[in-house]
C-alpha positions as CSV (number, residue, x, y, z in Angstrom):
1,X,0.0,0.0,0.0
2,X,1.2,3.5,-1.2
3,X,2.0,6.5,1.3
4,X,-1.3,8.7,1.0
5,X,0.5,12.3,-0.4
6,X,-1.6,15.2,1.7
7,X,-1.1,17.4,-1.6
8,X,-3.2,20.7,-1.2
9,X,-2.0,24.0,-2.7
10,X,-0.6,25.7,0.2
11,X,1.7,22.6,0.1
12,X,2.8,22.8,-2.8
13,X,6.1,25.2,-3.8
14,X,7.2,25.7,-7.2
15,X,10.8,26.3,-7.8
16,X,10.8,28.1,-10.9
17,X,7.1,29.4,-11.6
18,X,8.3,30.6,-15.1
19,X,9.7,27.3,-16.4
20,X,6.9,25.6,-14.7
21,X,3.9,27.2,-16.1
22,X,5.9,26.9,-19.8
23,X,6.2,23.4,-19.5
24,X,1.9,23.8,-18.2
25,X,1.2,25.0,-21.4
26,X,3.4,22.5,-23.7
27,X,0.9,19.5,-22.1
28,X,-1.9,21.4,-22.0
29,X,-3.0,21.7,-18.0
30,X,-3.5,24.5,-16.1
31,X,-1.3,25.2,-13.0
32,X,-4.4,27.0,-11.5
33,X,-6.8,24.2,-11.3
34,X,-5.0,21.5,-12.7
35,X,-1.7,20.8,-11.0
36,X,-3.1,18.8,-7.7
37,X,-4.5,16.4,-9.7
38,X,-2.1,15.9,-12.1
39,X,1.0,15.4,-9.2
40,X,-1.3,13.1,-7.6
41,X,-1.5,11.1,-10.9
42,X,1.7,11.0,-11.3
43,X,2.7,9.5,-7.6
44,X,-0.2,7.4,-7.4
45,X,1.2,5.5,-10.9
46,X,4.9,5.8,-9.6
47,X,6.9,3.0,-8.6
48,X,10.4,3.0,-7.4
49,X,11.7,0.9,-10.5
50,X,10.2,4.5,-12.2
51,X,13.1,6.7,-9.9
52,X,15.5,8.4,-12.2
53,X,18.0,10.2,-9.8
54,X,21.3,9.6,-8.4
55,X,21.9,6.8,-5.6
56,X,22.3,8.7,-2.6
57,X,20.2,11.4,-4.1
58,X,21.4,15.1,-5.4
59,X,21.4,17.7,-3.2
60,X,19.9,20.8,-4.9
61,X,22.1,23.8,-5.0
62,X,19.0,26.3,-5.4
63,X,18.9,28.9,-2.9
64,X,15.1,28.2,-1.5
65,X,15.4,24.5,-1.3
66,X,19.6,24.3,-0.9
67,X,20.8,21.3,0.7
68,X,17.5,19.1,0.2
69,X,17.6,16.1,-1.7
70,X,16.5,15.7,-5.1
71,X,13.9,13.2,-6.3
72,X,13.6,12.9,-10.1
73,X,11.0,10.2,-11.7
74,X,9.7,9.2,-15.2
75,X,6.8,7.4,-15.5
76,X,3.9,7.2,-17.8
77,X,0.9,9.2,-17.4
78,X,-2.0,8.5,-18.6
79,X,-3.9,12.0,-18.7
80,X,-0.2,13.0,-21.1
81,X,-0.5,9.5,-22.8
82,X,3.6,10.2,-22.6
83,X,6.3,9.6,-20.5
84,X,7.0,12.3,-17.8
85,X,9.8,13.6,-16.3
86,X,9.2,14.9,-12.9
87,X,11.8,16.0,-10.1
88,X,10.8,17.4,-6.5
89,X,12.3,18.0,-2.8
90,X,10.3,17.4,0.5
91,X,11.0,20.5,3.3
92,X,8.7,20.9,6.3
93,X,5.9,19.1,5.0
94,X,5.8,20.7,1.9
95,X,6.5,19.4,-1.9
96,X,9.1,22.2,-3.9
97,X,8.5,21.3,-7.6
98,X,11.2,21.2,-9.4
99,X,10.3,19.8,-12.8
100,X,7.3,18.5,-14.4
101,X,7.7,17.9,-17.8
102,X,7.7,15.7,-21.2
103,X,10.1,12.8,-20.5
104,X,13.2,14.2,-23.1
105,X,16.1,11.7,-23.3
106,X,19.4,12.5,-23.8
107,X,20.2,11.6,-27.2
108,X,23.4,9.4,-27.2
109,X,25.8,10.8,-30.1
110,X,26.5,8.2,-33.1
């Protein structure tokens, strides 16, 4: 059984509004209405064979969340019908987003 994630919006930080709310508009969701349900989505269909980060985890460099680890997944989503990339820290409770994005590999050179 799954952790239940208490995800409301006064506990939910976004790192970088600007990148966030571009990559908002590239899948088509609103940050307003939208982003609860979509993070909820997301962990609820996350499993740790799905984690993506480093082993111990990052630590973020990022003034309002320095020293934190760093939790980066991709996972498929069904509301995308794409793989996502997703990255977040936990601090007092709260969820800082980091990322939340379209799932782009990193193309290997030929």
């Amino acid at each position: 059984m799954k952790p239940e994630w208490p995800l409301s919006k006064r506990l939910i930080c976004l790192l970088n509004q600007d990148i966030t709310a571009a990559d908002a508009i590239e899948l088509e969701y609103s940050i307003e209405t939208e982003l609860i349900p979509v993070l909820k989505e997301l962990l609820d269909d996350t499993t740790p064979v799905d984690y993506a980060g480093s082993r111990p985890p990052q630590k973020s460099y990022e003034r309002k969340i320095e020293g934190l680890e760093l939790f980066s997944f991709v996972a498929d989503c069904r509301r995308f019908k794409c793989r996502i990339y997703y990255k977040f820290a936990l601090a007092e409770g709260r969820v800082w987003l980091v990322s939340l994005h379209q799932d782009r590999p990193i193309k290997e050179e030929s």
